[in-house]
C-alpha positions as CSV (number, residue, x, y, z in Angstrom):
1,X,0.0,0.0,0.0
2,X,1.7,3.6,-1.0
3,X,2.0,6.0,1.9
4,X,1.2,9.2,0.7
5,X,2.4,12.2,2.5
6,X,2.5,15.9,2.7
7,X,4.8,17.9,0.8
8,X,6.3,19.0,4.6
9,X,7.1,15.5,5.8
10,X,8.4,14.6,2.4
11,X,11.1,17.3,2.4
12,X,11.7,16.1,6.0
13,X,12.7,12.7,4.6
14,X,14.6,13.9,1.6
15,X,16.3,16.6,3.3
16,X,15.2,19.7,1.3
17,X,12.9,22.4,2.0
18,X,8.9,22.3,1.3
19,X,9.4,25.1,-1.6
20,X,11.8,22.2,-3.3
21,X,9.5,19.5,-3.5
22,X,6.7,21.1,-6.1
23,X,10.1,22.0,-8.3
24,X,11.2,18.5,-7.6
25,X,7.5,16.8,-9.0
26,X,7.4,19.4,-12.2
27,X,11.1,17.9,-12.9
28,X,10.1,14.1,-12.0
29,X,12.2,13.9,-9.3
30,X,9.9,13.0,-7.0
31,X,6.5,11.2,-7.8
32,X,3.1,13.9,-7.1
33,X,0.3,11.5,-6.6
34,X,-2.5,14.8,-6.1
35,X,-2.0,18.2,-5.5
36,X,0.7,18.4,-2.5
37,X,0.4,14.7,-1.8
38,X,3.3,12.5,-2.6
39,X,3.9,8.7,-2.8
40,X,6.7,8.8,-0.3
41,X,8.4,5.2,-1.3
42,X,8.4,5.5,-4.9
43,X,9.3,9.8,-4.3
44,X,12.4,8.9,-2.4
45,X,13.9,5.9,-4.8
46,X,12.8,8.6,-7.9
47,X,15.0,11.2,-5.9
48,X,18.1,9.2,-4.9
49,X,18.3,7.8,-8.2
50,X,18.4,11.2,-9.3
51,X,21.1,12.1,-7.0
52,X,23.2,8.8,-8.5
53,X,22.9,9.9,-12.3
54,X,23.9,13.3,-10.8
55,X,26.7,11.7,-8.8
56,X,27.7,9.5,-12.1
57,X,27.7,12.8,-14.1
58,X,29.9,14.9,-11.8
59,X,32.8,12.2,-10.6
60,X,30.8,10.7,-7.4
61,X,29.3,12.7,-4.3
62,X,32.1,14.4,-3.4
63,X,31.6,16.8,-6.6
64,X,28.1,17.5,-6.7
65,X,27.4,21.2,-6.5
66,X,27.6,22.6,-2.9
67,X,25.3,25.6,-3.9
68,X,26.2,27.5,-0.2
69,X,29.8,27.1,-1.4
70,X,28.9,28.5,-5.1
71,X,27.2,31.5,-3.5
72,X,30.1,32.2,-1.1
73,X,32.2,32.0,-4.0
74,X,30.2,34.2,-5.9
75,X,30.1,36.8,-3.3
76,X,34.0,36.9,-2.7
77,X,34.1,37.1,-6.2
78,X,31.6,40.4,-6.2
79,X,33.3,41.8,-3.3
80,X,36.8,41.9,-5.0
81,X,35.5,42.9,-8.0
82,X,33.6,45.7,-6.1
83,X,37.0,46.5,-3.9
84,X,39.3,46.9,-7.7
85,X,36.4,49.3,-8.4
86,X,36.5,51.2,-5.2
87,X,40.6,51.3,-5.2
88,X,40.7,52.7,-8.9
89,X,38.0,55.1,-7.7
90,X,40.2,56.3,-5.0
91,X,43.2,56.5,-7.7
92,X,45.1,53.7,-5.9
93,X,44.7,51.6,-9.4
94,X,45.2,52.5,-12.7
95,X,44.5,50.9,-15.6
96,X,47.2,49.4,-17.7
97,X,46.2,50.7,-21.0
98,X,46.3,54.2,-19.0
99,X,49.5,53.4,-18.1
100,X,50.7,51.7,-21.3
101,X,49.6,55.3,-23.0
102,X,51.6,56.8,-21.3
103,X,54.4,55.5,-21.4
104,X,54.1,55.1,-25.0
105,X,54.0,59.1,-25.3
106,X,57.1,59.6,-23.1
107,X,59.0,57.0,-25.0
108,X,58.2,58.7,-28.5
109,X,59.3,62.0,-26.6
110,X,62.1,60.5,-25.6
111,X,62.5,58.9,-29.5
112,X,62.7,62.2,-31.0
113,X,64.9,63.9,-28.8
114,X,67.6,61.3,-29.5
115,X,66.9,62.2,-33.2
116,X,67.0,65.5,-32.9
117,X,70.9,65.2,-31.8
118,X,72.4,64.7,-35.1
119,X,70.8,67.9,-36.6
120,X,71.8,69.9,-33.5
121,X,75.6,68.3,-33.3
122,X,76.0,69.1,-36.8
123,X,74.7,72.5,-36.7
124,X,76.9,73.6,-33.2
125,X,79.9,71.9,-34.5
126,X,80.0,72.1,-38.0
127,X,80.1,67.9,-38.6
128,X,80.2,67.0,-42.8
129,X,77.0,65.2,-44.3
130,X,78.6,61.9,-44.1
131,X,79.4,62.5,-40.1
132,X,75.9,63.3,-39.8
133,X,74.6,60.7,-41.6
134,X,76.7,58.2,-39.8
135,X,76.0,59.3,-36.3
136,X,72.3,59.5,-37.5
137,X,72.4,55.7,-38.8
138,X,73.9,54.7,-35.8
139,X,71.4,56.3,-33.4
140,X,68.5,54.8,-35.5
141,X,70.2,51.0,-35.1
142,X,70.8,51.6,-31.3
143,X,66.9,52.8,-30.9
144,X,65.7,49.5,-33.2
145,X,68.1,47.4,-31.1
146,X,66.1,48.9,-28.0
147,X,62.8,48.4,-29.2
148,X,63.5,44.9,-30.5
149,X,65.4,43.6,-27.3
150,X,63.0,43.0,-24.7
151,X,66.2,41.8,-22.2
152,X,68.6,44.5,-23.6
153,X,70.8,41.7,-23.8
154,X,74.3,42.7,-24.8
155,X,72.9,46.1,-24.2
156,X,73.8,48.7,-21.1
157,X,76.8,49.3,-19.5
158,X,78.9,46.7,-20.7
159,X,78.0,47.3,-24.4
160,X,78.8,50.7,-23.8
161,X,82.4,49.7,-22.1
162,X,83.1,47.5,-25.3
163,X,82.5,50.0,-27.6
164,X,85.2,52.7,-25.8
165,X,87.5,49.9,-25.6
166,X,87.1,49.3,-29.3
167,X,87.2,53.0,-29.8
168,X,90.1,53.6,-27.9
């Protein structure tokens, strides 16, 4: 004989609240016999063998969805992304593209000024076309060099040693 029960006593035995169990019977997960009366045997095998095809799915019990642990996930989640808001708000942050722009504007300062030098050199000291042109060539290859080297390997002091050794 089927022992039909409330939709109360039924979440009692499954473990979920009241509110769950009319979800659970429009799903099939537990078996609605009249309106908020439940077959209790046959609503608690349809449930756990829900649970195991849920279990199967996810790797065993150990993996099913701990939805208290979701939402607390969820929140941390919101309240960092709320706190990067706040700090950038408060100009503690910046954003990298802000600071990649700028950069990029005092590097092309800094680009032409070391350009510049050959026109001014010439001009103060009187250096012939093919000076210019030399000193010119070789700041262009030193600034390619720097652009290209990430490491600046070869680069820096020693290079700069090396070349007033070779000079010398």
């Amino acid at each position: 004989m089927k022992e039909v029960v409330g939709a109360g006593e039924l979440a009692g035995w499954l473990g979920v609240s009241s509110q769950s169990i009319a979800a659970f019977a429009n799903d099939g997960k537990v078996v609605r016999i009249s309106r908020g009366k439940y077959d209790l045997q046959a609503s608690v095998q349809t449930y756990t063998r829900h649970l195991r095809e849920v279990a199967a799915m996810r790797g065993g019990e150990a993996q099913i969805l701990d939805l208290n642990q979701e939402r607390a996930r969820l929140a941390r989640e919101q309240a960092d992304g709320q706190e990067l808001k706040n700090r950038q708000l408060r100009k503690e942050l910046v954003l990298a593209a802000d600071v990649e722009r700028e950069w990029s504007d005092i590097l092309r300062g800094v680009r032409a000024g070391i350009l510049a030098v050959t026109s001014r050199v010439r001009a103060a000291v009187g250096l012939t076309p093919e000076q210019a042109i030399e000193i010119d060539a070789e700041l262009r290859r030193v600034l390619t060099e720097l652009g290209n080297d990430q490491d600046n390997e070869g680069g820096g002091a020693e290079g700069a040693d090396t070349a007033a050794a070779d000079a010398a």
